[in-house]
TIDOPA-404530 format. One record per residue (C-alpha): residue number from 0; x, y negated, z. Coordinates in Angstrom, 1 decimal. Last residue first. Layout:
   seq        X        Y        Z
   NUM        X        Y        Z
...
END
This chain:
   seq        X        Y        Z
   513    127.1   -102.7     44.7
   512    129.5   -104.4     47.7
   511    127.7   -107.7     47.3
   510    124.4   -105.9     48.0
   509    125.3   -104.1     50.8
   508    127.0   -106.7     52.6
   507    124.2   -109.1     51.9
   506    122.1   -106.5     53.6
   505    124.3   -106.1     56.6
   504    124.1   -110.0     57.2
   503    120.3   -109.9     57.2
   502    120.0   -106.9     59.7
   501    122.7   -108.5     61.5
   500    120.6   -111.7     61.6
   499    117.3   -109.7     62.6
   498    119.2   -108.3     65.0
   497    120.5   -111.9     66.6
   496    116.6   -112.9     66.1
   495    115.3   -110.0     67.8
   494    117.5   -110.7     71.2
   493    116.6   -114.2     71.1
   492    113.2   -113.4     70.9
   491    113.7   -111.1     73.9
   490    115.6   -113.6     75.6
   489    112.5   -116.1     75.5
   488    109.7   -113.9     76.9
   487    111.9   -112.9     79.9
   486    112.3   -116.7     80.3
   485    108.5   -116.9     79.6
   484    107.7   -114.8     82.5
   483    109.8   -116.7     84.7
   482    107.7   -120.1     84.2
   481    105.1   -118.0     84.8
   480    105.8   -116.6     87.6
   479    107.0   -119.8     89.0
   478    103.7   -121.6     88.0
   477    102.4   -118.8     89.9
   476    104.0   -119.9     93.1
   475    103.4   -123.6     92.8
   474     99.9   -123.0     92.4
   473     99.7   -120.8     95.4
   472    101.3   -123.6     97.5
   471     99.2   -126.2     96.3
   470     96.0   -123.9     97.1
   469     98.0   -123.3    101.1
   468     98.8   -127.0    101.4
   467     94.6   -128.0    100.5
   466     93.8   -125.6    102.6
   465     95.5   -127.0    105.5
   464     98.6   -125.3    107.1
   463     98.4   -123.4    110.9
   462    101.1   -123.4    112.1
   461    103.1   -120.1    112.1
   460    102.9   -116.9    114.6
   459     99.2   -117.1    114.9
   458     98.7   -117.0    111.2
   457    100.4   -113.3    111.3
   456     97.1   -111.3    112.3
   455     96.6   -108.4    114.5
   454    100.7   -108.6    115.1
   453    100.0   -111.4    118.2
   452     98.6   -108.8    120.4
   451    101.4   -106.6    119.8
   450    102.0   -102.8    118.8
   449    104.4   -104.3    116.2
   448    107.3   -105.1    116.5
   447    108.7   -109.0    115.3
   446    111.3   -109.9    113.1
   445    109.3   -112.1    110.7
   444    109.7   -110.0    108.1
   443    107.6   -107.7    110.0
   442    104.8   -110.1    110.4
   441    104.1   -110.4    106.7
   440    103.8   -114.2    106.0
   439     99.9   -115.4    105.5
   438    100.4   -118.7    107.0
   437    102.8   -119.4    103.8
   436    106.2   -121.0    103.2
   435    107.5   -119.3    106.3
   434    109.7   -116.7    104.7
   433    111.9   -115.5    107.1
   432    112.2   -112.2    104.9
   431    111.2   -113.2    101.6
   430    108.2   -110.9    100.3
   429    106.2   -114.1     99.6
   428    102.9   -114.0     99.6
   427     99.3   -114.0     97.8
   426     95.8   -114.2     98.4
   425     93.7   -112.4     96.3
   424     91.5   -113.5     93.0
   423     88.1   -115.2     94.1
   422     84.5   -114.1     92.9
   421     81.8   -115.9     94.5
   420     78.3   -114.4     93.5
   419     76.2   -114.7     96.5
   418     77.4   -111.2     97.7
   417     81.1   -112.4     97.4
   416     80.5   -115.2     99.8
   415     77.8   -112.8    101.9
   414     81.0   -110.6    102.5
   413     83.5   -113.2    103.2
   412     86.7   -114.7    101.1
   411     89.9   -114.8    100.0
   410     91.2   -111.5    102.9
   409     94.1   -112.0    104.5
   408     96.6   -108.9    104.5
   407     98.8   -110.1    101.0
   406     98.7   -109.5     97.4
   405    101.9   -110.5     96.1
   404    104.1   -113.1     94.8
   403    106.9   -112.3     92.7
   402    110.0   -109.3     94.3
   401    111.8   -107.7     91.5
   400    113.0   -111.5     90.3
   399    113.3   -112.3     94.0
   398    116.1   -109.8     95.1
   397    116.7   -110.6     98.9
   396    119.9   -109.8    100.0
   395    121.9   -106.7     99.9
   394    123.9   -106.9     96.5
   393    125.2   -104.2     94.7
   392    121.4   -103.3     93.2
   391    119.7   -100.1     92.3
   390    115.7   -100.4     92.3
   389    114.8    -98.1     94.7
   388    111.6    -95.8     94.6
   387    111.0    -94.8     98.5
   386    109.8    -91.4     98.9
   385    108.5    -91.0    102.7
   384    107.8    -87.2    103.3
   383    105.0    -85.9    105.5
   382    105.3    -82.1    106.8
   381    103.6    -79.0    107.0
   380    106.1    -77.5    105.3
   379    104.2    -75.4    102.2
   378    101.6    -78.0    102.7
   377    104.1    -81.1    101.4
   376    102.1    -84.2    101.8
   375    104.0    -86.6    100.1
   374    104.2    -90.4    101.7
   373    105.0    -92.6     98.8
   372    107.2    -95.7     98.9
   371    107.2    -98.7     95.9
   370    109.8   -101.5     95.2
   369    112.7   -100.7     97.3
   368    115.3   -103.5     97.1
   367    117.6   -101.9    100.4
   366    116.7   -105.3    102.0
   365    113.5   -105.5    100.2
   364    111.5   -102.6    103.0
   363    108.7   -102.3    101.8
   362    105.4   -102.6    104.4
   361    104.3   -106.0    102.7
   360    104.3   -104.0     99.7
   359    101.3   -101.5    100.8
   358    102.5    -98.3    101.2
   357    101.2    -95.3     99.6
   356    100.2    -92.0    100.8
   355    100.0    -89.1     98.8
   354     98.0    -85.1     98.2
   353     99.0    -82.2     97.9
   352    102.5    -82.5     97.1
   351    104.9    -79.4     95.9
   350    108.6    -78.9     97.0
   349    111.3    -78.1     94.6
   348    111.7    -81.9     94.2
   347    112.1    -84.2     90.9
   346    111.5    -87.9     90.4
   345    111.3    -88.8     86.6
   344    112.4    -91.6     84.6
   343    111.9    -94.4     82.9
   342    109.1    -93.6     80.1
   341    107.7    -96.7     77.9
   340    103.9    -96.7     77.8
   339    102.3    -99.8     75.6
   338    104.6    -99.1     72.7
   337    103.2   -101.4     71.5
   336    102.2   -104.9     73.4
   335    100.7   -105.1     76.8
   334    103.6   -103.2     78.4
   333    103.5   -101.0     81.2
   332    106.7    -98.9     82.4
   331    106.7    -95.6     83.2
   330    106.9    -93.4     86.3
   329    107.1    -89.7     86.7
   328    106.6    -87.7     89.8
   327    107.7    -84.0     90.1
   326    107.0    -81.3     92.6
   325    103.1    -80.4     91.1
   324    100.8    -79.1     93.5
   323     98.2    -82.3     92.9
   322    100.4    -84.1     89.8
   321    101.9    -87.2     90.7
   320    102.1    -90.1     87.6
   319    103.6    -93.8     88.6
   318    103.1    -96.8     86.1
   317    105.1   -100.2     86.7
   316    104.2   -103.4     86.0
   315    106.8   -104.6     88.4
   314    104.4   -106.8     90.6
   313    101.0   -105.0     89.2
   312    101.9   -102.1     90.8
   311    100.4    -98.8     89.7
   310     99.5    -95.3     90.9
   309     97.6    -92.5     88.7
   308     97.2    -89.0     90.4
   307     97.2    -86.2     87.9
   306     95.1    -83.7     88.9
   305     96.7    -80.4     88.3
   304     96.8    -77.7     85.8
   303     99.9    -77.8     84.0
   302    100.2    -77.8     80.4
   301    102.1    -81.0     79.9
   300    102.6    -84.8     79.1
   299     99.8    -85.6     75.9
   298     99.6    -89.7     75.4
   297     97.0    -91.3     74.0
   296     97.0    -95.0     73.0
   295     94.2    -97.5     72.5
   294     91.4    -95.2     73.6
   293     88.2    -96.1     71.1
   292     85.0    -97.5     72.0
   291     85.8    -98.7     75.7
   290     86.5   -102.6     74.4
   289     87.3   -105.1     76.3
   288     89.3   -103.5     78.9
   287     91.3   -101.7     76.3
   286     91.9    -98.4     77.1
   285     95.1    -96.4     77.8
   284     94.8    -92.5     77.8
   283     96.6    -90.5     79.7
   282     97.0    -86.3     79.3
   281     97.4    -83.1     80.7
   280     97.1    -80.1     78.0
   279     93.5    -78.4     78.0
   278     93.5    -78.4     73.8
   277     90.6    -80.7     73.7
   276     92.8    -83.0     75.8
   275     93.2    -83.4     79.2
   274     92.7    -86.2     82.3
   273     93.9    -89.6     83.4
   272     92.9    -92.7     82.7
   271     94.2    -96.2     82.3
   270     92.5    -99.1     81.7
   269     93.8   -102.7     80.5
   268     93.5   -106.2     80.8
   267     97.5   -106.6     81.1
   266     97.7   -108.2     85.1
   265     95.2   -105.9     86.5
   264     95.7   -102.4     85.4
   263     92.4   -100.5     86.3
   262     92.3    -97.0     87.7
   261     90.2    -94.3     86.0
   260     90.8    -90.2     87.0
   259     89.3    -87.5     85.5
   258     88.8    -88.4     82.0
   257     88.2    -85.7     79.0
   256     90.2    -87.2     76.2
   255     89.7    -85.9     72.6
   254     86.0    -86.1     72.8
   253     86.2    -89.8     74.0
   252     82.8    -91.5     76.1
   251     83.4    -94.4     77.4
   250     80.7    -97.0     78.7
   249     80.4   -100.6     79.3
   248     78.5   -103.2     81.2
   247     76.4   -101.0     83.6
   246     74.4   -103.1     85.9
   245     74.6   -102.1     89.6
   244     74.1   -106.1     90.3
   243     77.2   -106.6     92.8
   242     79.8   -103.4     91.8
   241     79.5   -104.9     87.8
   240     79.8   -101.8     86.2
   239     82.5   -100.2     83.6
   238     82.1    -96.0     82.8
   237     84.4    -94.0     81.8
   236     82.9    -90.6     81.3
   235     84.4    -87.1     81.2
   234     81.0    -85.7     82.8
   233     82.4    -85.1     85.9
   232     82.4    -88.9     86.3
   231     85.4    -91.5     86.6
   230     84.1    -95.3     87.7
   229     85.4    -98.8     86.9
   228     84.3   -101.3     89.3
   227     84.4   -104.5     88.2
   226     84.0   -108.2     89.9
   225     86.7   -107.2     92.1
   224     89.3   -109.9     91.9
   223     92.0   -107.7     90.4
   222     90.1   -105.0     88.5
   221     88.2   -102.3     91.1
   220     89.1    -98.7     90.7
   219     86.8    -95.6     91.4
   218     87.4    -91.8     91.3
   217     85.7    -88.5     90.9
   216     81.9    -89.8     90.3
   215     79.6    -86.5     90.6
   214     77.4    -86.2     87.6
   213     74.5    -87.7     86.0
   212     75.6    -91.2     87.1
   211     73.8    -94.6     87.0
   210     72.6    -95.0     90.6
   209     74.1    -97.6     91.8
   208     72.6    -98.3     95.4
   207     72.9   -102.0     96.7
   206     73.0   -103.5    100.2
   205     73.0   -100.0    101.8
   204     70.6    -99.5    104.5
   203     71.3    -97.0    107.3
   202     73.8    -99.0    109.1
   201     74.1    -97.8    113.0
   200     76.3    -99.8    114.5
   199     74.2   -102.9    113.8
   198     76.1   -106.2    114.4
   197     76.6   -106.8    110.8
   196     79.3   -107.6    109.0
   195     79.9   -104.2    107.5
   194     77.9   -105.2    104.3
   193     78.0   -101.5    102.3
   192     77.8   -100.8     99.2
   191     76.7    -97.4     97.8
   190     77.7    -95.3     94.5
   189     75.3    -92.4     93.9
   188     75.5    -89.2     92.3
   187     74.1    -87.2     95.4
   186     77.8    -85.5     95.8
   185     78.9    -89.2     96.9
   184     80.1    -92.5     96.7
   183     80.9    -95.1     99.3
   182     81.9    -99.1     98.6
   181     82.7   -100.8    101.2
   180     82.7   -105.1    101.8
   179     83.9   -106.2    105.4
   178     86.1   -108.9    103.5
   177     86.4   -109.7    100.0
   176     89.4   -109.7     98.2
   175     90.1   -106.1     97.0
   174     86.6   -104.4     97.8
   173     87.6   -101.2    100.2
   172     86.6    -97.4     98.5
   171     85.2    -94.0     99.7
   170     85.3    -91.3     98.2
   169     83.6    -87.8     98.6
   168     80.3    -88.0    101.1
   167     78.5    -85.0    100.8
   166     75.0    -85.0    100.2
   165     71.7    -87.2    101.2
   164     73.5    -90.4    101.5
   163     72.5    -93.6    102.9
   162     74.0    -93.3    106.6
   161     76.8    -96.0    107.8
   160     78.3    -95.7    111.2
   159     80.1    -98.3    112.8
   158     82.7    -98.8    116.1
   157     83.3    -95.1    116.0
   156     83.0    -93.1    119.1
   155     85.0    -90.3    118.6
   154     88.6    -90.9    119.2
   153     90.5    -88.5    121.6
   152     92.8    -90.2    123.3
   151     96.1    -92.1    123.8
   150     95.6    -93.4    119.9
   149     97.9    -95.8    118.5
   148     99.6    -98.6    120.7
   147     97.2   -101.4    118.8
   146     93.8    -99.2    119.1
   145     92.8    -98.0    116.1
   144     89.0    -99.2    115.7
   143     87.1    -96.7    113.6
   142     84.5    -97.1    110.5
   141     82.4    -94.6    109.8
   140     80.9    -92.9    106.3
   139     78.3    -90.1    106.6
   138     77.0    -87.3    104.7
   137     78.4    -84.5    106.8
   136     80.9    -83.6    104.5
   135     83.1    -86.5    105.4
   134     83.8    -89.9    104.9
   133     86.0    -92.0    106.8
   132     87.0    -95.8    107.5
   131     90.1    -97.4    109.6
   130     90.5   -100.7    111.0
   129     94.1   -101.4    112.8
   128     95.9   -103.2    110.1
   127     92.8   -105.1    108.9
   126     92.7   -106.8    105.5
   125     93.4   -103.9    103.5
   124     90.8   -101.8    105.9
   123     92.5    -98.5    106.1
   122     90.9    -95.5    103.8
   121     90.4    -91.8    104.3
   120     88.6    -89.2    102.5
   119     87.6    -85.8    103.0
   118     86.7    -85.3    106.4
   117     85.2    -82.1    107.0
   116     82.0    -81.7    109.5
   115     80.9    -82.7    112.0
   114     83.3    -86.2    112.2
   113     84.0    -87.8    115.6
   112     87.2    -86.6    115.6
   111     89.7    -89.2    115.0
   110     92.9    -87.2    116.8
   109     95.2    -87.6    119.8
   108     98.7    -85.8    119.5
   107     98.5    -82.2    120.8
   106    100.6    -80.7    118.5
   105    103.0    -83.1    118.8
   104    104.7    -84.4    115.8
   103    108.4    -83.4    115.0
   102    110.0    -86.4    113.7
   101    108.8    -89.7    112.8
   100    107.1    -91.9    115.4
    99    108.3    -95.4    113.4
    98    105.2    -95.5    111.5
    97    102.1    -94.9    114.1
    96    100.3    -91.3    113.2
    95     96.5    -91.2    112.9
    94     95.4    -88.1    112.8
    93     92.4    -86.8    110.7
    92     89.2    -85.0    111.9
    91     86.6    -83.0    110.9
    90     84.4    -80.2    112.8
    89     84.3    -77.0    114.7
    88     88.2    -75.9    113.4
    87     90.7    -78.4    112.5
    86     92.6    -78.6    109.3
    85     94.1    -82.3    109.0
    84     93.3    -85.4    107.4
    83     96.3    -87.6    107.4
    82     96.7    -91.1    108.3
    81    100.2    -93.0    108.9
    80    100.2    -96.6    110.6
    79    102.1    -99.8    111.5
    78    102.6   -101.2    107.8
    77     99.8    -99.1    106.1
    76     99.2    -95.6    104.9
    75     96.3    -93.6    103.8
    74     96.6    -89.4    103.6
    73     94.1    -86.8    101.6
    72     94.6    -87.8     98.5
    71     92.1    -86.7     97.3
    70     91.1    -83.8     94.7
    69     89.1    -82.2     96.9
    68     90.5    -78.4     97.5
    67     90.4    -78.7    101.7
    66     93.4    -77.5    103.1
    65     93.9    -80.1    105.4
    64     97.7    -80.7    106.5
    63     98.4    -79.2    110.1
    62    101.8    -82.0    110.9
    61    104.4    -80.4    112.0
    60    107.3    -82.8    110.7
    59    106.4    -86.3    109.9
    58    109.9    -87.2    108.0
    57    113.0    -89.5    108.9
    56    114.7    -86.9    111.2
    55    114.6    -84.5    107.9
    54    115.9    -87.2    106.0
    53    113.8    -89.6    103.5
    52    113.4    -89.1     99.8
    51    115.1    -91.3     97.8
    50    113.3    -92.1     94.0
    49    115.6    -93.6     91.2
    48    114.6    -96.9     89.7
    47    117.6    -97.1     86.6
    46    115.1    -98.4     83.6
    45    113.6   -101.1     86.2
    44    115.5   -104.7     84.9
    43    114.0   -103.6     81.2
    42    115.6   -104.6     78.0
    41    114.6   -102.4     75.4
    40    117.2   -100.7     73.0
    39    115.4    -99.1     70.0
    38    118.1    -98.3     68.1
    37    119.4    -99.6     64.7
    36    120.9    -98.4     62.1
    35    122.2   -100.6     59.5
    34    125.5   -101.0     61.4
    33    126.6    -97.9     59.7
    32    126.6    -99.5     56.1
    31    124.5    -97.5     53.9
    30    126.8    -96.3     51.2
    29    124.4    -95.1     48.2
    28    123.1    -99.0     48.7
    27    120.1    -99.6     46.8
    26    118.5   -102.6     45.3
    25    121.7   -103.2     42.9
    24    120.5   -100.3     41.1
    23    123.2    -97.2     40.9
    22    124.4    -96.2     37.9
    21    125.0    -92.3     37.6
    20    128.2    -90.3     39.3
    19    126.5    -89.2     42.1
    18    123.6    -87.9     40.8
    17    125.1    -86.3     37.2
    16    127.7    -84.2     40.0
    15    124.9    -83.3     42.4
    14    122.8    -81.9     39.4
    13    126.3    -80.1     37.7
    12    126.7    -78.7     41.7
    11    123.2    -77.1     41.3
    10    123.6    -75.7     37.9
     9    126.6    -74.1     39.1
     8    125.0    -72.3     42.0
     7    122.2    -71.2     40.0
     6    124.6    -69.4     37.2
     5    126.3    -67.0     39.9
     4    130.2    -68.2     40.6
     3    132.6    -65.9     38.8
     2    134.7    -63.4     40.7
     1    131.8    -61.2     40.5
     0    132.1    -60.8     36.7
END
């Protein structure tokens, strides 16, 4: 009959029935208590950073952005200064823009042109605000003196020129620690370095010429104190070299990852690459700097097409991804334990970057706690946008647990020191405005403009310490680090114990209820 239920769907409730009714073993709890469950909360002081782009008034507006398809990024920033190569005809050449000029930029603002051809990299001297180097497409590298007001001319006399290379000159790379020490790499295959403390201003001998690529090399990245160079090929390679002897120490080749870009993270002895998998989606790939056998974690994101442009700082361990022609910028956070990779967030605009700019952090500003600015160059505008990543805080004052010791301008030692073997890590200093705790103290939080004979180096503001001081000093600071980092350490035991107790208690719970 068919007001009778069909045969199946009776057997089925007398099998739920004889289920729920049947002796339970003590072991298991048919009535899970809800507090069982557990998410994976992690602690993090960065899981709010939001990215601010800057007003209109606040932008480079105007500005002829290069349209060469190198994947660069095409723009170098430092506390007084804004680089960008730009589309010229008869030659290369890249303006050189000084910070606080934002606005509509003159068309006829003074250029770097001392190029033939296209310029295709640029890089400012980390230990010289108004030092400048370029490669181009006419197989050369030079080094240019900025004057301290910013350009009132046409540059084309550089103070250097290096010639090595017999093709196009792609990248171009500073050492972290040592002074007057470039590395150059080009369409030939070849990675050169350069000693630029020489009085010659025509350098056609390269100290040392690696020459242990089959392909063209698409990026470089040094570790902390610069006694490796870590090298991307276009033939998906990773490949690990001491930058002094040329010797090749390690090697990475992965079929499911096909590298494009390499940079080292310091501070948890690991690589990161980015790239795609077999299946052409866009991917990273974290490597331990031990051991390039097997990737440690790989990570699929998307099926766009563009570069992927890895940025990280060592002070907030703190990952940031920017596709070329993508609007969007993601940023993780870095861990040396599993998960590894934890996401934060994601920085969305409607307008794509070519290429980026980033600040050093001795050019942040720490009153409004910004940890990390960008300089997008957005082609469909012509313009240059600052994009300052904020931590959010109530408080205005200085916010040292997002702000530990950092790389400062003075370099820890000389070229022939690092030639003869030295290896030193950098020098470090304190973010704290007013900080006078070190020679080496950024000049703006000092309260003084630039564009002054004193701003070339910040020693001459302060008295001059002893060595001795400045080592104590260093060693005081990291103790502090480290003494912090075990706090952190701390709470998050503490944390897992109080779950592990809950997890205990809920068990007991369970078991005296069955």
């Amino acid at each position: 009959r068919r007001d009778k239920p069909a045969l199946p769907t009776i057997c089925l409730l007398l099998t739920c029935a004889q289920g729920f009714f049947s002796p339970v073993p003590q072991s298991v709890n048919p009535f899970p208590s809800p507090m069982t469950w557990r998410p994976q909360y992690r602690s993090s002081k960065f899981r709010h950073v939001f990215g601010k782009a800057a007003t209109k008034e606040n932008c480079y507006d105007g500005v002829p952005i290069t349209r060469s398809v190198q994947d660069n990024h095409f723009c170098a920033v430092n506390p007084y200064f804004v680089a960008v190569i730009t589309e010229c005809a008869g030659g290369g050449a890249f303006l050189v823009i000084p910070i606080h000029h934002t606005g509509k930029v003159d068309p006829h603002l003074p250029r770097v042109c001392g190029h033939r051809a296209n310029v295709l990299d640029v890089k400012w001297d980390p230990f010289d605000d108004f030092c400048i180097a370029s490669c181009s497409e006419d197989c050369t590298v030079k080094i240019w003196d900025i004057p301290q007001q910013g350009l009132l001319k046409d540059l084309t006399t550089p103070r250097k020129e290096l010639q090595g290379h017999s093709r196009r000159v792609g990248l171009i790379e500073w050492h972290p620690t040592a002074r007057n020490v470039l590395f150059s790499t080009a369409y030939d295959y070849k990675v050169m370095v350069w000693n630029l403390d020489t009085t010659d201003k025509l350098v056609k001998n390269p100290v040392r010429t690696i020459c242990l690529h089959a392909d063209v090399v698409l990026s470089m990245s040094f570790n902390t104190d610069g006694s490796r160079l870590a090298t991307s090929c276009k033939d998906r390679k990773i490949r690990v070299i001491d930058p002094r002897s040329g010797v090749l120490l390690q090697e990475a080749s992965c079929k499911s990852h096909k590298a494009n870009k390499v940079l080292y993270l310091g501070n948890v002895k690991m690589l990161l690459s980015t790239g795609n998998s077999r299946w052409n989606q866009r991917q990273i790939a974290l490597w331990d700097q031990e051991d390039l056998s097997v990737p440690v974690l790989e990570e699929d994101l998307d099926g766009s097409s563009g570069v992927l442009f890895p940025f990280y700082d060592p002070d907030t361990h703190m990952l940031y991804l920017a596709g070329k022609g993508d609007g969007n910028i993601r940023y993780y956070e870095i861990s040396p334990e599993k998960p590894y990779v934890q996401f934060l967030m994601e920085y969305r605009s409607t307008f794509p970057q070519k290429g980026m700019g980033l600040m050093p952090k001795r050019g942040l500003d720490v009153h409004t706690c910004e940890v990390f600015r960008f300089y997008r160059l957005v082609t469909t505008k012509s313009l240059i946008e600052p994009l300052s990543m904020i931590v959010p805080r109530r408080s205005e004052s200085y916010q040292e647990d997002i702000y530990p010791m950092t790389a400062g301008c003075e370099a820890a030692m000389t070229a022939d020191e690092w030639f003869t073997g030295l290896d030193k890590g950098p020098v470090l200093i304190s973010l704290k405005p007013s900080s006078e705790l070190l020679e080496t103290t950024p000049v703006k939080a000092l309260g003084i403009m630039p564009h002054t004979k004193q701003s070339l180096n910040a020693s001459n503001l302060l008295p001059r310490a002893s060595l001795e001081c400045r080592e104590l000093l260093q060693l005081f600071y990291q103790q502090q680090d480290e003494i912090r980092r075990l706090r952190e350490e701390l709470n998050q035991k503490e944390v897992r114990i109080k779950q592990l107790e809950l997890e205990i208690r809920n068990v007991r719970n369970s078991l005296g209820a069955s």
